[in-house]
C-alpha positions in Angstrom: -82.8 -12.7 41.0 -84.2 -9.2 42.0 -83.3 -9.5 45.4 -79.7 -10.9 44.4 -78.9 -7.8 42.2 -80.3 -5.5 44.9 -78.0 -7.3 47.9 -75.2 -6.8 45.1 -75.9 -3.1 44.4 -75.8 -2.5 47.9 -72.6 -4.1 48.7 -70.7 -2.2 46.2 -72.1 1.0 46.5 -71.1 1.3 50.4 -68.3 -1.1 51.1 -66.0 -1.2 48.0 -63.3 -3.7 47.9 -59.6 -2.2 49.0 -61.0 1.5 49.2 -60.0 3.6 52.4 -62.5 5.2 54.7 -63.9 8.5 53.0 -62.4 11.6 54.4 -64.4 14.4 56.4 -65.0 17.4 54.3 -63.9 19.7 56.3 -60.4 17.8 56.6 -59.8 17.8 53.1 -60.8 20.8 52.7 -58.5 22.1 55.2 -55.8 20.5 53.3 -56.8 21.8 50.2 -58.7 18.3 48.7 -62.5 18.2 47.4 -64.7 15.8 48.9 -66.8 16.3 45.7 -64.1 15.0 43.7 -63.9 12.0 45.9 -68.1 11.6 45.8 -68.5 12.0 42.1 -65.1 8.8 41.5 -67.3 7.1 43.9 -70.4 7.4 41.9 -68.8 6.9 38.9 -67.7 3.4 39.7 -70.9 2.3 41.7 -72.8 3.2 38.7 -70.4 1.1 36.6 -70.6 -2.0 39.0 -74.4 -1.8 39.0 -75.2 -1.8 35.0 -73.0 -5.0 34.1 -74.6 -6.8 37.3 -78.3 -5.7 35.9 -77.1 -6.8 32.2 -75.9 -10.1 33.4 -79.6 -11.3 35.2 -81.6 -9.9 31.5 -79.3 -12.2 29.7 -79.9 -15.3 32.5 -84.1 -14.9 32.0 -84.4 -13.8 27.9 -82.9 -16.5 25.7 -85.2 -15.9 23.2 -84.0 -12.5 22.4 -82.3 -11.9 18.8 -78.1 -12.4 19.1 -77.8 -8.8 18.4 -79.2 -8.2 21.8 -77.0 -10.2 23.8 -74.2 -8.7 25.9 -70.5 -7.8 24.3 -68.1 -10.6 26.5 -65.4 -7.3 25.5 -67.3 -4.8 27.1 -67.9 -6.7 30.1 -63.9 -7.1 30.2 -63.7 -3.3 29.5 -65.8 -2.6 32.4 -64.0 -4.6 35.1 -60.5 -3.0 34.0 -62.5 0.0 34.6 -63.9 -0.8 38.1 -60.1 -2.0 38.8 -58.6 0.9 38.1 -61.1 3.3 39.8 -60.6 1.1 42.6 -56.9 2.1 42.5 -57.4 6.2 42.1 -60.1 5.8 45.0 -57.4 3.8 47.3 -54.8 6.0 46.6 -56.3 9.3 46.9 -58.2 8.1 50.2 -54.7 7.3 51.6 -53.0 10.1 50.5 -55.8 12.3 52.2 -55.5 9.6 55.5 -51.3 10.7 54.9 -51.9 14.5 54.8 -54.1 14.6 57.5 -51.3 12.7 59.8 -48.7 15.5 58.4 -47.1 12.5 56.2 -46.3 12.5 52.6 -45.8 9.3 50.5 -42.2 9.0 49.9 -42.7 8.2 46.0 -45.4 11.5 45.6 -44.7 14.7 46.4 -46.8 16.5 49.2 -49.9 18.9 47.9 -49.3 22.3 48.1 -52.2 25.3 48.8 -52.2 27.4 45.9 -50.3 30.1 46.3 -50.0 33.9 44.6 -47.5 34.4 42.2 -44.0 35.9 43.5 -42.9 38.9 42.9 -39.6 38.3 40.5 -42.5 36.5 38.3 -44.9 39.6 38.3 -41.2 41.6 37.8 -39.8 39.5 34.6 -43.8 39.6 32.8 -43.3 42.9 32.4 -41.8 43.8 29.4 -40.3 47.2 30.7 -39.5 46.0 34.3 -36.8 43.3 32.8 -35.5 45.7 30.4 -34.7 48.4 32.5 -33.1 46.0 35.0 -30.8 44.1 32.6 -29.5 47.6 31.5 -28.9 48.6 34.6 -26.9 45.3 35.6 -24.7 46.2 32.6 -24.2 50.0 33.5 -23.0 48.4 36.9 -20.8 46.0 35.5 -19.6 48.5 32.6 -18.6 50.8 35.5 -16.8 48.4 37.6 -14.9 47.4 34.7 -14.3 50.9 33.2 -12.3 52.0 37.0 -8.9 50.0 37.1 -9.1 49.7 41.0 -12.6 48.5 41.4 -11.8 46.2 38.3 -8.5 44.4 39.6 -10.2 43.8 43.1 -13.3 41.7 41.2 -10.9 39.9 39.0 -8.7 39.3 42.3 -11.7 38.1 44.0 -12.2 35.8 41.3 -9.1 34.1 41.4 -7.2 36.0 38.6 -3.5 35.7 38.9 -0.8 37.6 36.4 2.9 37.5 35.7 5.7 39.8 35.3 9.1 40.3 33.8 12.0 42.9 34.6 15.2 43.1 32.5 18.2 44.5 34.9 20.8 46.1 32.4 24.4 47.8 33.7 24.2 51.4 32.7 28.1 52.0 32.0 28.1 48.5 29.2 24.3 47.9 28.8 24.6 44.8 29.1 22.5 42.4 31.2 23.5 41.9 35.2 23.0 38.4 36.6 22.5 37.9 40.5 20.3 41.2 40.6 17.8 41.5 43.6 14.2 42.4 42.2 11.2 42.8 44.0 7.7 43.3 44.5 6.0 44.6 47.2 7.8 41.3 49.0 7.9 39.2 46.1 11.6 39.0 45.2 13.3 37.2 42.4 16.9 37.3 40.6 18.1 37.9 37.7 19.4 35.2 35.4 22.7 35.2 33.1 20.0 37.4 30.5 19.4 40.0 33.5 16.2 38.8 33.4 13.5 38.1 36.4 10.3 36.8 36.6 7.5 36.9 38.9 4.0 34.6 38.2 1.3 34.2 40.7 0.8 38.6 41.3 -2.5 39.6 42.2 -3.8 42.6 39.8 -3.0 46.1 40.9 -0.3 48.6 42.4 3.6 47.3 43.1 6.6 48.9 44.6 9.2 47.8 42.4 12.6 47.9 43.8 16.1 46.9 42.3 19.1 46.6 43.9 22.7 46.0 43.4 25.9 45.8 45.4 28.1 48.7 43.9 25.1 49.9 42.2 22.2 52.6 42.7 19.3 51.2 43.9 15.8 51.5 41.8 12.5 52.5 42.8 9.5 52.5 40.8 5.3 52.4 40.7 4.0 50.0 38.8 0.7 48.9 37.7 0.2 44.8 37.2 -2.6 44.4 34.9 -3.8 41.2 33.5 -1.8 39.3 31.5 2.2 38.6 31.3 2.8 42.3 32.0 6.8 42.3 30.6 7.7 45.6 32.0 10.8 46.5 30.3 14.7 47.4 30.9 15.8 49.0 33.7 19.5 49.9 33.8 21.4 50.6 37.0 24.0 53.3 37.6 27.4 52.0 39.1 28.5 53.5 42.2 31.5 50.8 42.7 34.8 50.4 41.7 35.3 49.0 38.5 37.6 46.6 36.7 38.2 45.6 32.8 39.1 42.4 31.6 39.5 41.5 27.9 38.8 37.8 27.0 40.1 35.8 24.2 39.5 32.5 22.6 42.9 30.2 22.9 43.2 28.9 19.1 42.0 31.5 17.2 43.0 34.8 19.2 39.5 36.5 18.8 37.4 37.9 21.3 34.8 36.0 23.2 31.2 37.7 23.6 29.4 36.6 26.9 31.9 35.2 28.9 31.1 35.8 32.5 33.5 37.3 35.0 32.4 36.5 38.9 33.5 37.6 42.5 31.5 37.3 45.1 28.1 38.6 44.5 29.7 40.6 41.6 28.7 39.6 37.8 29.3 40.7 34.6 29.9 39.7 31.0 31.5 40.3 27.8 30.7 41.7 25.1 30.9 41.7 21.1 34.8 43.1 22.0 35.5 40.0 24.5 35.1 43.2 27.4 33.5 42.7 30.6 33.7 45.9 32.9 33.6 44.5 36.5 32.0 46.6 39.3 32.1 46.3 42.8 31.7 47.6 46.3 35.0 50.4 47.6 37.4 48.0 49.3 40.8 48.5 50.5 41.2 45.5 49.1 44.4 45.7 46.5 44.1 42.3 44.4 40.2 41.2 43.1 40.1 37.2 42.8 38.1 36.5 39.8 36.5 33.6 38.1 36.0 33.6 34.2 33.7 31.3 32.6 32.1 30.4 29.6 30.3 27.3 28.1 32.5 24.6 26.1 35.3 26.6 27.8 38.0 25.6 30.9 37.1 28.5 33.9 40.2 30.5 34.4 41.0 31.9 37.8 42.6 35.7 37.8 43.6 38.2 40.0 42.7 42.1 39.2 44.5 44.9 40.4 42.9 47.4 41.9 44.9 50.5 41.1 46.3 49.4 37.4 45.2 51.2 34.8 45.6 48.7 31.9 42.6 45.8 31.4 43.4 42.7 32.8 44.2 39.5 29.9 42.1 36.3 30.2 42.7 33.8 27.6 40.0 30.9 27.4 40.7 27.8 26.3 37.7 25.0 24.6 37.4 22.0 27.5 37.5 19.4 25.2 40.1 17.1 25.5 43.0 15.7 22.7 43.4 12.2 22.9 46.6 10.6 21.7 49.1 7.4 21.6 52.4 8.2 23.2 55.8 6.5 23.6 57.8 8.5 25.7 57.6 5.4 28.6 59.1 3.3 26.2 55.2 1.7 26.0 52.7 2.4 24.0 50.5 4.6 26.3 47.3 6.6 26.2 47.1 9.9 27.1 44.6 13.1 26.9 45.2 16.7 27.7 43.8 19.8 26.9 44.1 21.9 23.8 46.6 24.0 25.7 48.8 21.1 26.6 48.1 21.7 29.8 46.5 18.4 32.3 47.7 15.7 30.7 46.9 12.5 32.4 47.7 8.9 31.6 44.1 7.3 30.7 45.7 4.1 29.6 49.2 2.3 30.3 50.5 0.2 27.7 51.2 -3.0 28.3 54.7 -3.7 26.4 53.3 -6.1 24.2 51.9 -3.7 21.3 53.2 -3.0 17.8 53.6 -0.4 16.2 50.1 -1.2 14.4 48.1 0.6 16.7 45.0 2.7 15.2 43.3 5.0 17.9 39.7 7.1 16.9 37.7 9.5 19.6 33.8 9.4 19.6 31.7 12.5 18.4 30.6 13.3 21.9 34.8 13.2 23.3 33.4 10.5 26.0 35.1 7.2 24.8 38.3 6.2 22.0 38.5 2.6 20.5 42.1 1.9 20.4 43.0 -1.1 18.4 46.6 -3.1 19.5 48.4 -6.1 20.1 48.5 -5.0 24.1 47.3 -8.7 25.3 49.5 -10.7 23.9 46.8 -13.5 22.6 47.9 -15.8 20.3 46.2 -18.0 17.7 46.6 -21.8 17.4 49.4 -21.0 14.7 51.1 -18.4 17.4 49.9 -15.3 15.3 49.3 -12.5 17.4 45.9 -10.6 17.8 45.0 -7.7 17.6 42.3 -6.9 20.7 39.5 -3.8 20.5 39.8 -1.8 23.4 37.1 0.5 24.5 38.4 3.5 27.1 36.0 5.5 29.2 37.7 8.7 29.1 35.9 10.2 31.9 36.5 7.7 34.3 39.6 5.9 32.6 38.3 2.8 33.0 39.1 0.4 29.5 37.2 -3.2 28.4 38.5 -5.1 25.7 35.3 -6.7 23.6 37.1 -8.0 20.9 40.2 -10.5 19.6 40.6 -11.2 15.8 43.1 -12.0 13.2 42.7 -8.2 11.9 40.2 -5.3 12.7 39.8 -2.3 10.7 37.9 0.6 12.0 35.5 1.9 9.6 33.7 5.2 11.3 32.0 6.4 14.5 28.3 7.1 14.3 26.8 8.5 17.3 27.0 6.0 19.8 27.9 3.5 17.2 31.3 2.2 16.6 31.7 0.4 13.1 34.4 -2.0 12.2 35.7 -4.7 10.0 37.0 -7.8 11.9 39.4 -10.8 10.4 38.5 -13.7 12.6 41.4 -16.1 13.3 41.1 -20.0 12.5 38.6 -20.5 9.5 40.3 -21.5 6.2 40.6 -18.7 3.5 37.3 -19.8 1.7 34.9 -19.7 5.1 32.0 -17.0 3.9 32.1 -16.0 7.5 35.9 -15.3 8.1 35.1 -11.2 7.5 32.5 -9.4 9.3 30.8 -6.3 9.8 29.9 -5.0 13.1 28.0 -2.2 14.6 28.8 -1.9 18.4 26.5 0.4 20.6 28.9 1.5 23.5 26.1 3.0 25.4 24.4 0.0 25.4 27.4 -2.7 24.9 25.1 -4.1 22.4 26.5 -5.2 18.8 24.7 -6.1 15.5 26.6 -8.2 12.6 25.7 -5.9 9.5 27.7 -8.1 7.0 29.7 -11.3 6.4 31.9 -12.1 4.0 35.1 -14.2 3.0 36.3 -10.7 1.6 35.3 -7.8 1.4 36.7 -5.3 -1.8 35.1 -2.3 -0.5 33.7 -0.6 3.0 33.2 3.1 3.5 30.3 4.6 5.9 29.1 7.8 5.6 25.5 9.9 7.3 24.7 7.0 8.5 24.7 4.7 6.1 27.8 1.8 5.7 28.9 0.5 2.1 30.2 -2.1 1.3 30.9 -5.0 -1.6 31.9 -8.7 -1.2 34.5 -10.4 -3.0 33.8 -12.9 -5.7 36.6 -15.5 -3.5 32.8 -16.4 -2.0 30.8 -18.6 -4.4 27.8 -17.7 -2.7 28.4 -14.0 -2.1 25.8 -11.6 -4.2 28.0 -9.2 -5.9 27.0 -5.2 -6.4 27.2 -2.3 -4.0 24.8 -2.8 -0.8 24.0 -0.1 1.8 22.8 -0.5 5.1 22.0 1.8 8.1 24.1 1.6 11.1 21.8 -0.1 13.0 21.2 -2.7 10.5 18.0 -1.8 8.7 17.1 -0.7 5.7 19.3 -2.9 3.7 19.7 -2.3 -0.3 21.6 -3.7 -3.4 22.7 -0.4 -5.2 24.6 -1.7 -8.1 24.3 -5.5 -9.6 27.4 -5.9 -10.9 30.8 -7.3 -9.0 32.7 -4.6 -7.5 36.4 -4.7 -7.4 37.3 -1.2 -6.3 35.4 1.3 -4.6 37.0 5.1 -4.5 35.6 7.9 -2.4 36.9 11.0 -4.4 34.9 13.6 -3.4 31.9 14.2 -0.8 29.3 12.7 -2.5 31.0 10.8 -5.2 32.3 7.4 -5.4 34.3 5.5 -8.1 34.0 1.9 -8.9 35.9 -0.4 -10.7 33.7 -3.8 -12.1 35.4 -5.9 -14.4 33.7 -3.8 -17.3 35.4 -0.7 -16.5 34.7 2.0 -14.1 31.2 3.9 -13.4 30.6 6.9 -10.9 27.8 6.4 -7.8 26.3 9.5 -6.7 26.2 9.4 -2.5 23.0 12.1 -2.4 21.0 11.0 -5.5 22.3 7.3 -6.2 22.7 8.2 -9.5 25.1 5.5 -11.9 27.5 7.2 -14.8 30.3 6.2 -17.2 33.5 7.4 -15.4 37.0 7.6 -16.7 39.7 5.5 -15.0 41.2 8.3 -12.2 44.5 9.6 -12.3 45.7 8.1 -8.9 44.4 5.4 -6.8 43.3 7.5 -3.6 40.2 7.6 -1.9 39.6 10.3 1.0 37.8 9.9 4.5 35.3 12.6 5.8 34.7 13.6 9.2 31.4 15.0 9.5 30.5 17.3 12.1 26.9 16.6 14.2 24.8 18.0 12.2 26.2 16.6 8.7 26.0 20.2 7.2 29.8 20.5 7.0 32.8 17.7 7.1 36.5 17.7 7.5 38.7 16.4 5.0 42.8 16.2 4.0 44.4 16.2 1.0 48.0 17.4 -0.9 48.3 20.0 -3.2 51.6 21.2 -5.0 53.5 18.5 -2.5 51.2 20.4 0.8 49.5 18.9 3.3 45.9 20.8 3.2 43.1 20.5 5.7 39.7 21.4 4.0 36.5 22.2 5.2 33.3 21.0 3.0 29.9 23.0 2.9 27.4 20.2 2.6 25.0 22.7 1.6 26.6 24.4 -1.4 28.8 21.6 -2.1 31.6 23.5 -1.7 35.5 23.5 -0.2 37.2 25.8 2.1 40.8 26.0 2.9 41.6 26.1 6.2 45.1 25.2 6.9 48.2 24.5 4.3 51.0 22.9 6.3 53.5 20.3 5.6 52.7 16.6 6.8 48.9 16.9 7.3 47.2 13.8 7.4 44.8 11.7 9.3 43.1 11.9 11.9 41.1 15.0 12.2 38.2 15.2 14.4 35.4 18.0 15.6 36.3 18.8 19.5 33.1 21.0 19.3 31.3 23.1 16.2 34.1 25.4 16.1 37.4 24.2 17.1 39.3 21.2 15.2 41.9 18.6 16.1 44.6 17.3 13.1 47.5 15.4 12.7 51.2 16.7 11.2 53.1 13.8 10.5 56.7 14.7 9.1 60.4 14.1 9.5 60.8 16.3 12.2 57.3 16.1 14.1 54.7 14.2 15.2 52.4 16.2 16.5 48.9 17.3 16.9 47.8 20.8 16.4 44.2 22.4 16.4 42.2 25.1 14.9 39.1 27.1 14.1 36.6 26.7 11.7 37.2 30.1 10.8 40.9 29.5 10.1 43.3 31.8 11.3 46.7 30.4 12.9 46.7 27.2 14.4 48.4 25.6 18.0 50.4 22.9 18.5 48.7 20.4 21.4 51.5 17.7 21.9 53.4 15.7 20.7 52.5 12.4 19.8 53.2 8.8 18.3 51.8 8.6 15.0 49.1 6.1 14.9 46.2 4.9 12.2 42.8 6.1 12.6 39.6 4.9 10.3 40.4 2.7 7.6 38.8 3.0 3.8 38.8 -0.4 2.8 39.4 -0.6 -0.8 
C-alpha cells in the first residue's frame, strides 16, 4: 500500500494530467512572468493530490477507528474540484507563457504588458495647481478668440456656422418698395420681391460688399458685417436718376383709388400707393410713348401707353376679373352667357336649345367656377308627355355643360362650397309615394351625390351655414313631423321641433317663423331657442347670401315701395344699406369680398348691375333675361 501511494505521489508531482511543460525562468522573466508563481500553484496542487491519496490507504487498514475519524465523502469532492481547477490555471498560464514566448497572444485574452511609468498628462492632472492653471488658461484662449469678431467668425465658419440676411430696396422719390431690384453680396445676388424685399441664407460669418442696383436708379454701396443669426439689415432707398411717369389707378365700381397695384415695363416696377399713385421711373429714352402693364390681384391687367413729354398723370381704371353670369334671349333662345363686370368679353358659355320655357332658374358657385342652370332645354317627356325639367351643370372655365338630372320639378335650394343642394319632383310615382320628393346634395368636384331627405311633400326647406332645414308633410302617414336639420354632407342629423310644421318663414338672419296647427312659434337659427310668436304681417320669407366666411350676408327687401339691397353684419347682428333702387330682387351673389352682383327687374329693365361693399354708386353689367335663382320652399 506504501509502495502504491509512493508510485502515486510520484506521478502527480512530476507529470500532471493536461499541464504544459514548465517555462524557463529566465524566459518568463524576460516577458515579465514569475516562475515562482508557477512553482508555488504547482506545489500547491501536488500537496493537495498527495493528502487525499494518504487519507484514502488509513481508511482501507483501520476499520476499527471511531466514525468520527473516518474521511468526509464532501471533502474528498471538494478536493478534486480543487485539483481540477488548479489543473486549469496551471494549463492556461503554461500556455499563455508557451504563447508569449512565440510573440502570440490568445485571441480571447489580452497580451501582458511590462509595467510601465506613469505618463506625463497623469503626473500633469494629480496636481491640483497644474490642472487649474491650464483649464484657465484654455478659457482665457477661448474668451479671446471669441471677444475679436474676426478671429470669432473664422472658428464658427470652420465649424460649419452658416447665417442669413435680408435687405429692403425702397424708391426714394414714393418710399415705396421696388420689385425686380438687383442685390448682392460679395457674388451672392438676389432680387427683390413685390415687398422690395431680398433674402440671402447660407452666408458665411464676416465682412460683405453690399451692392444695389437699379436701372434709372443710383447704384448703392455699402460695408457690412454678417454676424450670426438672421442679420435683417434694414431699408435702403434708391435715388432715381430716370425719367419718370405718373399713373393714377382706380377701382371700376366704386371709383376709389387702388393701393398696390403694380405698373410694369420692361425691367421697370413700381406700385401704388394709399392715393392709387404709382410714379414710374425709367432709363432716358428717345422713346415718346412708354407701353405699360397694370396689374393687381382679383383684377383684369390693363395695357396703357405713357407719354413721355405730358405733364398730366396717366388714368388706369381696373376692373375685378370675376365674371357675371346670365340667361339671355336676344337669339331668340334661351342662351348662357358671361362677361365681365365692365360688359366687356362676353362670350356664349351655353347655346340654348329652343326647347326651354320661360321657367328657367340659373345660380353661380361661391368660387365663380361652375352655374347649375335648371330648364326644359332637352325636350324629355314623361309617360303622360309632361315635360322635364333637366339639371344642367356648366364648367365656366372650359364651357363644357353635363346634365345629371331629369325630374317632374327641381327647386334649387343653396350652394355650399362645392355642394349644390336641391329639391327634386320625380316623375311617375302616384301622389302618395313617400319617395316622390327628395333632397339632394351634389358634390361637383367630385360628381358625387347624397340623398339627405325623402318625402311625399315637403312644407318647408331653407339651408343656411351649412346646415339644410327642412319639414315633411303630413300627406305621408309615415313621415315624422317637426323641424329636422342636417349638414350638407349628410351628417349630424337632428329633430328640432316635434310638432307638424305647416309653414316655415325665414324673417330675419337668424330667425325663423313656423306655423303648426297650434298657432305660430319663433326658432332661433344661432341658439335653437323655441318662442310664442305672433302671426306676421305678410307672408314673405327672405333668402341670404352669405359671403365665405359667414361673417356678413347679402339680402333684398322693399321699403316705402323700393327695392333695397342690404348688407348683414353677422357679428353685431346688424343691417347696412347699400343700395335703394327700383326693381331689386333676386339673385345677388359675392364676385369676391368686396364687389357684388344684383338683379333690377322692372318695366323698363332687366338688367344686372354691381357694387361695393362699401356702397357708393353702382354699374350696370348687361342686360339680361330675368330668370329664378334659389328657391325657399314654404
Amino acid at each position: 500500500m506504501a509502495e502504491k501511494n509512493d508510485t502515486s505521489s510520484a506521478d502527480h508531482s512530476t507529470s500532471p494530467v493536461g499541464s504544459a511543460p514548465e517555462l524557463p525562468h529566465d524566459v518568463a522573466k524576460e516577458y515579465g512572468l514569475h516562475h515562482e508563481h508557477v512553482t508555488i500553484l504547482k506545489s500547491k496542487k501536488t500537496s493537495s493530490i498527495e493528502e487525499p491519496a494518504k487519507a484514502i490507504d488509513e481508511t482501507s487498514t483501520a476499520t476499527d477507528q471511531p466514525e468520527s475519524a473516518q474521511p468526509d465523502p464532501d471533502a474528498l469532492l471538494e478536493d478534486d474540484k480543487t485539483n481540477a481547477a488548479v489543473d486549469d490555471i496551471l494549463a492556461k498560464e503554461a500556455d499563455q507563457l508557451l504563447d508569449v514566448q512565440d510573440g502570440r497572444t490568445p485571441s480571447n485574452q489580452q497580451a501582458v504588458v511590462p509595467h510601465k511609468k506613469p505618463n506625463i498628462f497623469k503626473r500633469w492632472w494629480r496636481n491640483k495647481w497644474a490642472r487649474n492653471l491650464t483649464i484657465l488658461l484654455v478659457l482665457a484662449a477661448i474668451a479671446a478668440v471669441m471677444v475679436f469678431p474676426k478671429t470669432r467668425y473664422a472658428v464658427l465658419n470652420t465649424a460649419g456656422v452658416r447665417s442669413s440676411a435680408s435687405v429692403i430696396v425702397l424708391d426714394n422719390t414714393t418710399e415705396l418698395p421696388l420689385k425686380n431690384v438687383a442685390v448682392t453680396l460679395d457674388g451672392k445676388k438676389a432680387f427683390t420681391d413685390h415687398d422690395g424685399k431680398a433674402t440671402f441664407k447660407g452666408l458665411k460669418l464676416g465682412d460683405y460688399q453690399l451692392l444695389i442696383k437699379r436701372v434709372a436708379f443710383a447704384q448703392y454701396k455699402q460695408k457690412i458685417t454678417i454676424g450670426w443669426g438672421s442679420n435683417p439689415l434694414g431699408s435702403f432707398k434708391l435715388k432715381a436718376t430716370g425719367t419718370q411717369y405718373t399713373i393714377l389707378v382706380k377701382d371700376f365700381v366704386s371709383g376709389k383709388p387702388l393701393e398696390g397695384v403694380e405698373a410694369n415695363s420692361d425691367e421697370a416696377v413700381a406700385q401704388s400707393d394709399k392715393n392709387g399713385k404709382i410714379i414710374l421711373t425709367i432709363d432716358d429714352t428717345d422713346v415718346t410713348k412708354l407701353a405699360v402693364t397694370v396689374s393687381a390681384k382679383d383684377y383684369r391687367s390693363e395695357q396703357v401707353e405713357v407719354i413721355a413729354d405730358s405733364t398730366a398723370p396717366t388714368q388706369v381704371i381696373l376692373v375685378p376679373d370675376a365674371k357675371d353670369v346670365y340667361v339671355s334671349k336676344q337669339s331668340g333662345k334661351y342662351d348662357v352667357y358671361s362677361s365681365d363686370l365692365d360688359g366687356k368679353n362676353r362670350k356664349l358659355i351655353l347655346a340654348g336649345t329652343g326647347n326651354e320655357s320661360a321657367t328657367i332658374s340659373l345660380v353661380v358657385s361661391p368660387d365663380g367656377k361652375q352655374a347649375a342652370l335648371v330648364s326644359t332645354r332637352d325636350n324629355i317627356r314623361d309617360d303622360d308627355g309632361f315635360i322635364l325639367q333637366a339639371l344642367t351643370m356648366i364648367n365656366l372655365d372650359e364651357g363644357t355643360s353635363v346634365t345629371i338630372d331629369h325630374a317632374e320639378q327641381i327647386q334649387l335650394v343653396d350652394w355650399a362650397d362645392n355642394r349644390l343642394i336641391y329639391r327634386m319632383t320625380l316623375a311617375g310615382p302616384s301622389a302618395p309615394n313617400v319617395q316622390r320628393n327628395r333632397l339632394i346634395s351634389y358634390n361637383y368636384a367630385s360628381n358625387a351625390r347624397i340623398q339627405l331627405a325623402t318625402a311625399n311633400q315637403f312644407n318647408a326647406i331653407f339651408s343656411t351655414r351649412g346646415n339644410v332645414y327642412y319639414t315633411a308633410s303630413s300627406t305621408d302617414s309615415q313621415a315624422t313631423m317637426g323641424l329636422f336639420r342636417i349638414k350638407t354632407d349628410g351628417t349630424d342629423r337632428k329633430r328640432l321641433t316635434n310638432d307638424e310644421v305647416w309653414t316655415a318663414l325665414r324673417t330675419a338672419y337668424n330667425t325663423v317663423l313656423i306655423q303648426q296647427p297650434d298657432g305660430w312659434v319663433s326658432y332661433d337659427l344661432s341658439s335653437g331657442q323655441i318662442g310664442k310668436a305672433a302671426s306676421p304681417s305678410n307672408v314673405v320669407t327672405y333668402n341670404f347670401a352669405d359671403d365665405s366666411k359667414n361673417e356678413r350676408s347679402l339680402w333684398t327687401d322693399t321699403r316705402d315701395g323700393v327695392g333695397v339691397l342690404l348688407l348683414h353684419d353677422v357679428a353685431k347682428n346688424s343691417d347696412k344699406t347699400l343700395k335703394r333702387q327700383d326693381g331689386i330682387t333676386y339673385p345677388v351673389r359675392w364676385v369676391n369680398n368686396q364687389t357684388i352682383i344684383y338683379r333690377v327687374v322692372t318695366n323698363g329693365e332687366s338688367a344686372d348691375y354691381t357694387i361695393t361693399v362699401n356702397g357708393g354708386e353702382s354699374r350696370k353689367v348687361s342686360d339680361v333675361t330675368a330668370t329664378y335663382g334659389y328657391a325657399q320652399i314654404y
